[in-house]
Phi, psi and omega in degrees: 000133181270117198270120221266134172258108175340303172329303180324289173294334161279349175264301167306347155314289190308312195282348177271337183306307183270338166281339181272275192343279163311332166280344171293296195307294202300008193242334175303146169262183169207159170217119162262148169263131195259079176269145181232184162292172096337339182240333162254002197048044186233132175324148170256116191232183204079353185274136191274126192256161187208145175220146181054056176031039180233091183319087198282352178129176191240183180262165244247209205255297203295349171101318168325124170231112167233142189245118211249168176107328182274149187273145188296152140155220206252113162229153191253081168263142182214144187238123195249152170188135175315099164117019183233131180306174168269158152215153195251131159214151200261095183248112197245111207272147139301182168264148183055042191272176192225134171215140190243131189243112184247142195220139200224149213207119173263150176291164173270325178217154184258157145216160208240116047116089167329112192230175204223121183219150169189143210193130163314159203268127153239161175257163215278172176007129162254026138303320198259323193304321217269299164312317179274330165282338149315321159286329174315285199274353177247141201277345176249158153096167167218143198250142162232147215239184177298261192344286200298322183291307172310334207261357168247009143065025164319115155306307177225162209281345168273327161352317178309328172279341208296156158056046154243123207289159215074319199262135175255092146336056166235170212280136162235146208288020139251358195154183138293082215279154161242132206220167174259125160282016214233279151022261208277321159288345178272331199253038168023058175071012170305184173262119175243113178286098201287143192273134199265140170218157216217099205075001207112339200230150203288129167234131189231102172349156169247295193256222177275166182309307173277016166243018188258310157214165168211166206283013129350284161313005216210115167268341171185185213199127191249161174224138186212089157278358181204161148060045218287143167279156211283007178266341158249021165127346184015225198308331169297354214257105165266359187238011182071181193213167199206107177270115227210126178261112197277187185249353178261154194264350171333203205228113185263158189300128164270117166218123167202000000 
């Protein structure tokens, strides 16, 4: 009778084991991060990187962090340093791909030399003026303000919307899209996109949102899901419009 050896079947076990591992290993992605200043392009080093809200390590002398390890799809990172804005970014891994994410990260204050000035009271943007008496006085649509996008500690721009009643916040194979829910139930669950408008002016995204703005950039933000008024599209806009105020006064970019 032939005697069957044990060694044997714990070794081709063992050895299907270690090839499913390495073919597993070999489907992981990795991103390195490139952080710099914004204003001299000199490395940042120390910044803390988080990827899937899981703190992944800070970055080197050279400003470089690479976080290995990731699963193919849609991952959500964001990069912190003290005296520094947050920044976000939005990542869509292939499977077993290597990538480089470069981030350029503005201070929150300069400082400046103290100087004796006088001068009349001016008033501020009348773009932005024109938004806060609108947010006072008007009975339709809902504002959210400079003041309110901090106090919600947004990363990324949809962040701005989550746990606002109406509005459906969801995760998608390009991103995070925002919808009117009431919308998106009429059209019996289709995509209804809200028409964007960016200073006053028709903005029609190229890519997911959040790599399009951010709440950095945002002095405030009108949302009109019903009853849009006729300077944003009134009875067309059915899927609703999302008015969107920069902080800054340059001249904006048109896309429609």
């Amino acid at each position: 009778m032939r005697r069957t050896n044990p060694v044997r079947p714990a070794l081709l076990a063992a050895l299907a084991c270690f090839a499913a591992a390495k073919a597993a290993a070999a489907q992981q992605s990795a991103v390195t991060f490139s952080v710099f200043a914004a204003e001299t392009q000199q490395a940042l080093p120390g910044v803390q990187v988080s990827v899937d809200n899981r703190v992944r390590g800070v970055t080197d002398a050279r400003g470089e962090l690479r976080v290995a390890g990731l699963g193919a799809g849609t991952h959500r990172a964001s990069v912190t340093l003290i005296g520094r804005i947050p920044r976000a970014v939005l990542l869509q891994l292939a499977p077993g791909e290597e990538r480089d994410a470069l981030v350029l990260m503005e201070p929150i204050a300069v400082s400046l030399p103290g100087i004796t000035a006088a001068a009349r009271e001016r008033s501020r943007d009348p773009r932005v003026e024109e938004f806060y008496r609108r947010a006072q006085n008007s009975t339709v649509g809902r504002f959210i303000t400079r003041a309110q996008i901090e106090e919600r500690n947004a990363l990324v721009f949809s962040d701005i919307f989550r746990g606002m009643p109406g509005v459906r916040v969801s995760p998608g194979p390009e991103g995070n899209t925002v919808r009117n829910a009431r919308a998106v139930a009429m059209s019996n669950g289709g995509d209804c996109a809200p028409i964007y408008f960016v200073d006053g002016f028709p903005y029609r995204p190229d890519g997911p949102v959040d790599t399009e703005f951010f709440p950095a950039d945002i002095e405030g933000v009108e949302l009109y899901m019903g009853n849009v008024p006729a300077q944003w599209g009134g009875s067309r806009a059915m899927c609703g419009v999302i008015v969107i105020w920069t902080r800054t006064t340059a001249a904006p970019a048109t896309r429609n």
